[in-house]
Legacy VTK file of the C-alpha trace (Angstrom):
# vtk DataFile Version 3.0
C-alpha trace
ASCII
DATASET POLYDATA
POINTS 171 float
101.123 77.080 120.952
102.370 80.361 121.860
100.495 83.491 121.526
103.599 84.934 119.329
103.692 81.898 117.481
99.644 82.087 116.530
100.879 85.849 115.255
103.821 84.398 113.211
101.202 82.257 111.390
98.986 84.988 110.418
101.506 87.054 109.386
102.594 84.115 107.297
99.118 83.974 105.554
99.182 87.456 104.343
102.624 86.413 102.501
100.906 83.817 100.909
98.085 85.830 99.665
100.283 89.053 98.753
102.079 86.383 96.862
99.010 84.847 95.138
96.890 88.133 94.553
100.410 89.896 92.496
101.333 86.475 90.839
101.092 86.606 86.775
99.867 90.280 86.710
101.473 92.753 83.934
101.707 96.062 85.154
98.086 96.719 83.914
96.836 94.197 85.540
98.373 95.246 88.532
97.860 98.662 88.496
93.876 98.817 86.894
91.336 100.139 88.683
88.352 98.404 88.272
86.208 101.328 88.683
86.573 105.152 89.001
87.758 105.571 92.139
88.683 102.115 93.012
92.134 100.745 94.437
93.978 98.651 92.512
95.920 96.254 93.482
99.271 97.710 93.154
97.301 100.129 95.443
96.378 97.973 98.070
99.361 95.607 98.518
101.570 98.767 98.722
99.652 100.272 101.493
98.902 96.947 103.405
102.610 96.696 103.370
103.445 99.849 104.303
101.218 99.775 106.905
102.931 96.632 108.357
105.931 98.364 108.182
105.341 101.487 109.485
103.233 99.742 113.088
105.556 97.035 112.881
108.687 99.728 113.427
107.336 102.195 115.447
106.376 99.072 118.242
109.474 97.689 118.256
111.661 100.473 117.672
113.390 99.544 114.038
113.507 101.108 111.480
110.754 101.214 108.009
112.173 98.732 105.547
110.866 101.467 103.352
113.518 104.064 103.866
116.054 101.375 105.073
115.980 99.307 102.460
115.026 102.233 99.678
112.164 100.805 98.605
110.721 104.165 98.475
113.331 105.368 95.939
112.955 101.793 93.743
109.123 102.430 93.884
109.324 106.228 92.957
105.969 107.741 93.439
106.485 110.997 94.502
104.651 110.836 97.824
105.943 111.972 100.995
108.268 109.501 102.896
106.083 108.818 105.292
102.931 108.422 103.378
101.434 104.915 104.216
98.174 105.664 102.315
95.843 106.331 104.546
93.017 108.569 103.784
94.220 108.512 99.858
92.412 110.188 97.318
91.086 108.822 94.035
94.119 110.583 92.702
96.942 109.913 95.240
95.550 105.942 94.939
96.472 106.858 90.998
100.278 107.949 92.162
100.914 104.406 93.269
101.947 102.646 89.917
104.077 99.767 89.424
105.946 98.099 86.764
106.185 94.380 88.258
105.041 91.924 90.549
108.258 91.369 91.658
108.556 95.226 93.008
105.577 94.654 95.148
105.996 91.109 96.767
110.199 92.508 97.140
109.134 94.977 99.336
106.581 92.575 101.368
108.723 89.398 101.531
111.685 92.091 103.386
108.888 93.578 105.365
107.785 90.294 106.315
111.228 89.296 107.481
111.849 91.839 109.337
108.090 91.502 111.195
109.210 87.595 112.019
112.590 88.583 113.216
110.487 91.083 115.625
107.659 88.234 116.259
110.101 85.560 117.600
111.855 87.978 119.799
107.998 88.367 121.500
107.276 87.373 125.505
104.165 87.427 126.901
104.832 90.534 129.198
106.252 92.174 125.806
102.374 91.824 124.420
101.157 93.572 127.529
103.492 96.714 126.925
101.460 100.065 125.596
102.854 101.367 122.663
100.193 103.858 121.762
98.810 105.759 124.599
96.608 108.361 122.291
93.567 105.953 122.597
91.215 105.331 125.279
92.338 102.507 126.397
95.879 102.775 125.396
96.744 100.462 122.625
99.217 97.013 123.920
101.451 95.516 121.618
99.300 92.643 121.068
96.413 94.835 120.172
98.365 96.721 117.237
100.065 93.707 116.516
96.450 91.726 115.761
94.851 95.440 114.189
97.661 95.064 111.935
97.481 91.880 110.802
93.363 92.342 110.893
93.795 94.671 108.522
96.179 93.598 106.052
94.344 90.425 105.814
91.266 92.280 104.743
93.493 94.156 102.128
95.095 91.324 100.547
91.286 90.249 100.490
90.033 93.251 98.190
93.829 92.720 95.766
92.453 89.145 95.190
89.158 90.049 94.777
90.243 92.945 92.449
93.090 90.548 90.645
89.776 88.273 89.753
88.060 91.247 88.416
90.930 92.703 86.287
91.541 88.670 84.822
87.799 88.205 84.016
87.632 91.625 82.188
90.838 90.367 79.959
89.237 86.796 79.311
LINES 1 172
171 0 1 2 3 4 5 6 7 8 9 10 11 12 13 14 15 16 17 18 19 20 21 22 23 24 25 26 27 28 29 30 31 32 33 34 35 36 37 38 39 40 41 42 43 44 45 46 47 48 49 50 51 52 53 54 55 56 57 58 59 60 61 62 63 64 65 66 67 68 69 70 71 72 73 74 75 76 77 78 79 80 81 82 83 84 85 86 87 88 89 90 91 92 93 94 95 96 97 98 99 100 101 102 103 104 105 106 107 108 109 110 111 112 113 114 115 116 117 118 119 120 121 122 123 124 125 126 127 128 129 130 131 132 133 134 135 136 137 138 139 140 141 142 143 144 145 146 147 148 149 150 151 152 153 154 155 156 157 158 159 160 161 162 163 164 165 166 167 168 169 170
């Protein structure tokens, strides 16, 4: 197995979980916070996406799916184009509200597509490439490409585990 196809599988499993973790929510649901100043998961499947997005087009030179495919004016939050949520506050986290399911796993599933479609264009000596030269060491391909998917996995983690929260508290 190829190293880029190893990354194609893991960015397949986050679909699957974005999918399962959103799946059946109303917008309560999705957007509840199980405690004061936690994310919900509306929260955290919009910023593990954008955070795909964002990496994902800045190392391969695209463009974000999010201004592309205006997702950013379907979601309409009011948050700067570029915002990602990083370093949130309890009240920006409260900015990103959603009325479906279907708004959140839209955005992913093109987000997705467009991370496979850069994935199976991948070579070995394309992994080896620095496209972030701010750190110490500079940061390869292959490194941002296995932070991102690191981190997204541990995000759609914390929506399921907040999904089970939110469904025990209506049972």
């Amino acid at each position: 197995m190829l190293a880029k196809d190893i990354l194609i599988e893991g960015y397949g499993r986050i679909q699957e979980k974005v999918h399962a973790a959103v799946e059946g929510l109303d917008p309560d649901g999705l957007n509840a916070r199980p405690a004061a100043g936690a994310n919900s998961v509306a929260w955290l499947v919009w910023h593990l996406t954008r955070v795909q997005d964002d990496h994902v087009a800045d190392a391969f030179g695209l463009d974000q799916v999010w201004l592309s495919g205006e997702w950013e004016k379907r979601f309409g939050l009011g948050l700067p184009r570029d915002d990602t949520g990083y370093g949130h506050s309890s009240a920006k986290v409260a900015k990103v509200r959603v009325d479906s399911a279907g708004l959140l796993t839209g955005y992913y599933d093109a987000v997705h597509e467009q991370t496979l479609r850069a994935l199976r264009s991948l070579t070995a000596q394309d992994l080896e490439r620095v496209v972030d030269d701010s750190w110490d060491p500079p940061v390869t391909l292959a490194v941002r490409l296995v932070s991102v998917l690191s981190d997204d996995l541990q995000h759609v983690g914390q929506a399921a585990y907040v999904r089970g929260l939110v469904r025990s508290a209506d049972a």
